[in-house]
N, C-alpha and C positions, 0 to 999 in steps of 0.2 A: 883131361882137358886137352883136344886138340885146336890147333890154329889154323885158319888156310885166309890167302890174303887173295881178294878179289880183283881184277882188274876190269873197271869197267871201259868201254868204248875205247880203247889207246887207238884210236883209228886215223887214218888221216883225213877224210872230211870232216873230221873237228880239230883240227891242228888250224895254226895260222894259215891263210890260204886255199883253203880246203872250202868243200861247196855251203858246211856248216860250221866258220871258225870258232872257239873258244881261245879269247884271248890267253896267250900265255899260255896254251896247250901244250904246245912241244916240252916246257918247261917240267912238266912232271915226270917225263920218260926216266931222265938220271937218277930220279929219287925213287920210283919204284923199280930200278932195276938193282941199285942200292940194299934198297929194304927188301927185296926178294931171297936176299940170302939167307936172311934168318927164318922163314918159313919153310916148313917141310913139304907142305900143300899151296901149289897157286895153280887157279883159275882164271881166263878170261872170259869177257862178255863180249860178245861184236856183234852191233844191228849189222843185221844183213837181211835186207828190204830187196822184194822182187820190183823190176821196174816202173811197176801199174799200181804202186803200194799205194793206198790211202787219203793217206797221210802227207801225201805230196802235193802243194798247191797248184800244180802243173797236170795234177787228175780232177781237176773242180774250175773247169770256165768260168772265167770271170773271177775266182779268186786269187789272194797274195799269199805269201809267206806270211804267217802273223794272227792271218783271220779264223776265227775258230770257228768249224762246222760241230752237226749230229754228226760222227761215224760210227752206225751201225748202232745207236743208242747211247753213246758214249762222248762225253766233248773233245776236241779233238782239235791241239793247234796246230796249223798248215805250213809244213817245211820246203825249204826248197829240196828239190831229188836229193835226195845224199845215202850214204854207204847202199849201194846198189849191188848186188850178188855179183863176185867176180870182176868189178871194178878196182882200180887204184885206189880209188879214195874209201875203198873199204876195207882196205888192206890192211892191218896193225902197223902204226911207225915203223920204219925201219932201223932205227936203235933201241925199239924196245926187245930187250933179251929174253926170247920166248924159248928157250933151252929147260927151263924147266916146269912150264904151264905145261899140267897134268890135263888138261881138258879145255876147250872153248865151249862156250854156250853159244848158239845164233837165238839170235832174240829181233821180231820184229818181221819175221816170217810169211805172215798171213796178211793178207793184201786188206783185209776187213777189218784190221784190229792194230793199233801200236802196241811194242812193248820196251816202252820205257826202264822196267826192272829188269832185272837181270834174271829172275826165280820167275817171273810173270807176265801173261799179257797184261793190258790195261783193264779189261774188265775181270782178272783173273779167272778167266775162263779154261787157259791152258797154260802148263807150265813149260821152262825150258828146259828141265830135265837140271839142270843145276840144284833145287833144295832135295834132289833124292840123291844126286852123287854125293854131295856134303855129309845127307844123314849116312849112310854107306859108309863112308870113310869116317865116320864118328866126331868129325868137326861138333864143337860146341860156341868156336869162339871164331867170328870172321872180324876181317881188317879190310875196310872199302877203301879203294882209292881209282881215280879217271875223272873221266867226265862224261856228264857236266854235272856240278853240285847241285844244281837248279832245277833237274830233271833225270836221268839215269842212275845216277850216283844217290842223288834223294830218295829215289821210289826202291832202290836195292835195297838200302838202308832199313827203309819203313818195311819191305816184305821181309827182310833179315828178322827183323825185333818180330814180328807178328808171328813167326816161325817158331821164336823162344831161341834164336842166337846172341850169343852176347854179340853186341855191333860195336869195333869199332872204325870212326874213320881217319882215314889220315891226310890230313886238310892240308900238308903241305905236297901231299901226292894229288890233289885234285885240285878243279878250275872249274871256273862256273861261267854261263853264258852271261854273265852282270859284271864278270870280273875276279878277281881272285877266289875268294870266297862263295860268289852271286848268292843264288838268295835258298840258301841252304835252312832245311826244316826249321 
């Protein structure tokens, strides 16, 4: 039985202030920089969205943040720009201690499609290369924690189990767009 603890989104446009905040964000940095010592295996996730992505209510005239289109056959709710390729605010926190994340995943890539999970797009059409490094390294058991519980951190989770990984999460390393908890599976 191997372990590997996931980080998802520790990004700064979901921090306080950021173009996508999660309240309470910053707040998890010290806990999983904490809880990283006991794993042998960590990984990060980072949307990194090109800047014509989708997904952006800023590529659909006439739409807000909020309003859910078709994209590409898929529903799809409309965000403000955020974590942009080579941007600050797609950068990882600055006190997240990334000394010993063995790998980043980018997730959210293709301008046609979100990926909300960390293993997947949204229509699981293509993967990010994340559930073969795991299998590879013989992981049986992940530990999720980031944000947001309501959406990144959820859909890791659900492709985790769907995978046949033991999932767990660590709800005091995550935040959700509703608030502590938000609105987790």
């Amino acid at each position: 039985m191997k372990r590997a603890l996931i980080l998802v989104d520790v990004q700064n446009d979901f921090m306080p202030g950021g173009a996508l905040p999660v309240a309470e964000g910053d707040q998890i940095v010290p806990i999983v920089n904490r809880i990283g010592e006991s794993f042998d295996l960590i990984v990060a996730t980072q949307d990194w969205h090109p800047a014509n992505h989708g997904s952006f209510a800023s590529q659909h005239p006439g739409k807000k943040p909020g309003d859910v289109i078709d994209l590409n056959g898929i529903p799809q709710v409309l965000w403000p720009d955020h974590c942009v390729q080579g941007t600050p605010g797609a950068e990882f926190h600055a006190q997240l201690d990334r000394r010993r994340i063995a790998k980043i995943f980018h997730k959210g890539v293709d301008p046609d499609i979100d990926s909300y999970s960390g293993l997947f797009d949204n229509g699981h059409r293509r993967g990010t290369g994340l559930a073969e490094f795991l299998k590879s390294n013989g992981v049986t058991d992940v530990y999720i924690a980031g944000l947001a519980t309501d959406y990144c951190v959820k859909y890791t989770v659900l492709d985790a189990r769907t995978l046949g990984y033991n999932v767990f999460v660590v709800e005091d390393g995550c935040r959700g767009r509703g608030g502590h908890g938000g609105d987790f599976c």
